[in-house]
N, C-alpha and C positions, 0 to 999 in steps of 0.2 A: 535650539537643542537644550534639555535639560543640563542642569550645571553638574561638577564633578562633587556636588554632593551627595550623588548616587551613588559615590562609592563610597564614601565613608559616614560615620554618624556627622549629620551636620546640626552646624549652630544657627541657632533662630533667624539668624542675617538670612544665613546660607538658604535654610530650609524656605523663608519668603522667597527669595529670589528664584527658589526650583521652581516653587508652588506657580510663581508667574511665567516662568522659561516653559513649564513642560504643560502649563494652562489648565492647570487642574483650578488656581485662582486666576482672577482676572479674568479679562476676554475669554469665556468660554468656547465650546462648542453648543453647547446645549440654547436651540431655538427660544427666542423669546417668545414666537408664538407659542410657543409648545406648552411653556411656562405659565400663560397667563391663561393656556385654554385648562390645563391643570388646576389653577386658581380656580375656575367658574366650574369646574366639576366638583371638585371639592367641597365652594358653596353649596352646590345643589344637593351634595352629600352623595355623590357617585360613589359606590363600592371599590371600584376602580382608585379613586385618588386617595381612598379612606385608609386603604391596605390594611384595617384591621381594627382602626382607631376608629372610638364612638366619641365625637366630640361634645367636651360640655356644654359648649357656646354655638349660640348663631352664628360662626362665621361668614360675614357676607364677603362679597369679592373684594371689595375696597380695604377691609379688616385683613384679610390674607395680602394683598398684595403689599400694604402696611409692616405687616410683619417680617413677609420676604426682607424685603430694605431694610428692616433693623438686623435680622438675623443674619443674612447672607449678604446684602448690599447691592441687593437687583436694584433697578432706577426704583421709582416710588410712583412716577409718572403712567398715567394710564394710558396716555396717549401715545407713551414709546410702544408700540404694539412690532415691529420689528427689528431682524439682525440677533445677534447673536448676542447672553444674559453674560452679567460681570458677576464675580463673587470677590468682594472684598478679603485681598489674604491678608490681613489683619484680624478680620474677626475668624479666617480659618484655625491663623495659628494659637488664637487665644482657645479656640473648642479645641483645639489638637491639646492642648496643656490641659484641658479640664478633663478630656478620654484619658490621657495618660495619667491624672491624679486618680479616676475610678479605679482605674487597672491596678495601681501604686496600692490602693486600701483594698483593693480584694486578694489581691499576691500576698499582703501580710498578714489577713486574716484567713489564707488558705480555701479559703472559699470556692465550691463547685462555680460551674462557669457552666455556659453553653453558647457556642458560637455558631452564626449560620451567614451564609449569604444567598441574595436572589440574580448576584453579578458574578458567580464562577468566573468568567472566563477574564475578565478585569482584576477582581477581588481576594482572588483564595490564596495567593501567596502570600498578602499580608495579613488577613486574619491567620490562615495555617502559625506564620512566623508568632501572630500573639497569643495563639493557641498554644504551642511549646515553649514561648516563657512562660506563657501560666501554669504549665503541665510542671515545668523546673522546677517554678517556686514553690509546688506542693500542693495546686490547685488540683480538684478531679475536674476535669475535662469530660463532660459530661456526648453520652453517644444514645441519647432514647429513641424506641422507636425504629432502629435502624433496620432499611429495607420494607418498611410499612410503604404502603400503598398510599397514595393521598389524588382526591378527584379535584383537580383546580379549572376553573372557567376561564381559556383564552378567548382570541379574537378568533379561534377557528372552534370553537364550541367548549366543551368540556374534554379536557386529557388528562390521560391518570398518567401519575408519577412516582417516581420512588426516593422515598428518603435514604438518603447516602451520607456517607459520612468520610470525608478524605483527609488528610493527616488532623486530625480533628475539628473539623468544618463541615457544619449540614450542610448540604445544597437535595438538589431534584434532580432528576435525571430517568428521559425516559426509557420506556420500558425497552430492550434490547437495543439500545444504542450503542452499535458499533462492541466490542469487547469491552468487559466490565475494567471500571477505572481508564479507561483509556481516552476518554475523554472532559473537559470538566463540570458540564452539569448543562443545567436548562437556565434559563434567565424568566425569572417568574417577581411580580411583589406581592403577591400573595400572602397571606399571614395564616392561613395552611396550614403549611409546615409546621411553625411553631407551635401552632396551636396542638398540631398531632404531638409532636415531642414535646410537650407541656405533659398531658393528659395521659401519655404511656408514664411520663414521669411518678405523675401525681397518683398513678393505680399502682404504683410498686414497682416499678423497672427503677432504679433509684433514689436518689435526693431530686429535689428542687433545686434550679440553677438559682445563685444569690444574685446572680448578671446573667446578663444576654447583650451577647455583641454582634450588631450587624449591619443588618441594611433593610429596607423597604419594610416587608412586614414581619421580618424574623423582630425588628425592634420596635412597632407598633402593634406587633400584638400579642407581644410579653407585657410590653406597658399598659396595653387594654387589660389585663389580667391579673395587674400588680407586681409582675416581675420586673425590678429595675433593669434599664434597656438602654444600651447609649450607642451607637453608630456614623456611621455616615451618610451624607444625601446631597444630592443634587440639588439648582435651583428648582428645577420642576417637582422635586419631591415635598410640597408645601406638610403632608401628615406629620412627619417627623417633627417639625420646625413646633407647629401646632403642638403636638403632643408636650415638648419640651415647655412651653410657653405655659400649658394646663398643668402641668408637675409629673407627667407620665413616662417622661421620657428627660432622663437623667441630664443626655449630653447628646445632641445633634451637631455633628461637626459640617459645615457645607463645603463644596468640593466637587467639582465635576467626576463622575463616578462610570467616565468612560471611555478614559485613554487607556492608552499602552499599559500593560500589567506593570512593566518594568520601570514605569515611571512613581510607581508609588512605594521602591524601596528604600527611597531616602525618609517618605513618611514613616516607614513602619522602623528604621533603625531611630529617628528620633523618638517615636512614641517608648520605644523597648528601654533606648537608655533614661527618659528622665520619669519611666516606671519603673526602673531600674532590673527589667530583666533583661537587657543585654546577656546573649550568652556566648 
C-alpha cells in the first residue's frame, strides 16, 4: 500500500519510498515485452512509437535500449526479454526535481503555459492540480482550439475526436460520449492534439505556450516544433527519453503512468511545494 505520504507534502525519503510502495518506481507493471517491442518500433521509425518526434539520429535498437537503462534503469540486457520493467526511483526522483525547477522558472516569469494529457483517466488530477498553481502564480493557462475536431489513427482505423479542455487540461474525448464532461477523455499518444492547439494558437486564438506539460505526444510534439515540453513517461515510452537526450524535450521524468489516479497525489503535492506553488 502506498505510504501516508499521500496525505501530506512528503519528503524525498518519503516520496522514494511511495514511488516503490504504490510502483510507480521499481518493479513495475509495465511488460518488458511490451517495452523492448516499443524499442524495435521506434528503431524502424513507426509513427506509432514516434508520437510526434522526428529523430535526429539513427537510433537502432541496442542504442535505445542503452538509453532506456541510463535514463529509467530498465535492465540493459537484451536477453532479459521477459516479466515485468524496473525504473530506478532514483533517477525518478532526480527528473521530479528537474519538472519542478521548470515549473519554479515559468511560475516566476509568468509565462503562458499549456497542459495536455493522452492518460485522462490516470493523469488529469495532477496536471489539473499544476494547472491551478500556475494559473495562481499569474501564468495564463492557455485553452486553444477548444472543441476542435481532430482525425487520430487508432487500432480500429481512424476516429475523430474532440479537443476539451477540463480544469485546464487538453485531453480527447469522443464525439457524444455519454454527457459532456462526465467523463475523462480518450487515451490516445498521438501528437494531434497538440499539434491542432499549436496552430489555432499560432493563427491568433492567443499567445504561444512558453511550456507544454504532458505526456506522450502533447510533449513530443511541442518539442518537434520548438516549444519547450517536459512530462512524464513510462518505460515503454522510449520518444520522450529520445527526445530529452537530442535537446527537444526539456525534462522526461519515468514512472509508470498507469496506476491508481490516487496514487500520484503525493507526486503532485511534492512537485507544487519545491515549485513553490503549494496553495
Amino acid at each position: 500500500m502506498p505510504s501516508p505520504a499521500a496525505r501530506s507534502v512528503p519528503t524525498s525519503r518519503a516520496l522514494r519510498a511511495h514511488l516503490l510502495a504504490a510502483r510507480l518506481a521499481g518493479d513495475i507493471a509495465t511488460q518488458r515485452e511490451r517495452s523492448l517491442n516499443r524499442y524495435r518500433m521506434f528503431a524502424a521509425r513507426d509513427p506509432r512509437a514516434l508520437i510526434g518526434l522526428e529523430p535526429k539520429y539513427d537510433w537502432r535498437f541496442a542504442d535505445l535500449l542503452h538509453l532506456m537503462s541510463q535514463r529509467c534503469g530498465v535492465s540493459a540486457d537484451p536477453k532479459h526479454t521477459s516479466g515485468h520493467d524496473v525504473i530506478d526511483p532514483d533517477r525518478t526522483m532526480v527528473a521530479l526535481d528537474a519538472f519542478a525547477d521548470r515549473l519554479a522558472t515559468v511560475a516566476a516569469a509568468g509565462s503562458p503555459v499549456l497542459v495536455g494529457t493522452g492518460h485522462p483517466h490516470r493523469l488529469l488530477g495532477f496536471y489539473a492540480a499544476l494547472a491551478a498553481g500556475l494559473s495562481a502564480a499569474g501564468c495564463d493557462v492557455l485553452t486553444p482550439a477548444q472543441g476542435q475536431s481532430v482525425d487520430i489513427t487508432t487500432r480500429f482505423g481512424v476516429r475523430t475526436y474532440n479537443l476539451d479542455y477540463v480544469r485546464g487540461v487538453a485531453l480527447m474525448r469522443e464525439p457524444g460520449a455519454r454527457k459532456p464532461r462526465s467523463e475523462p477523455g480518450a487515451h490516445t499518444h498521438s501528437p494531434l492534439p497538440v499539434r491542432t492547439a499549436l496552430a489555432v494558437a499560432a493563427g491568433g486564438d492567443g499567445p504561444l505556450p512558453a511550456l507544454v506539460i504532458g505526456d506522450h505526444g502533447w510533449v513530443c510534439g511541442a518539442g518537434q516544433l520548438g516549444i519547450e515540453a517536459i512530462g512524464l513517461a513510462d518505460s515503454d515510452d522510449p520518444a520522450l527519453f529520445v527526445g530529452e537526450a537530442e535537446g527537444r524535450v526539456s525534462v522526461a521524468v519515468p514512472l509508470d503512468d498507469t496506476v491508481r489516479s490516487d496514487y500520484y497525489r503525493p507526486l503532485t503535492r511534492y512537485v507544487l511545494n519545491r515549485a513553490c506553488l503549494s496553495q
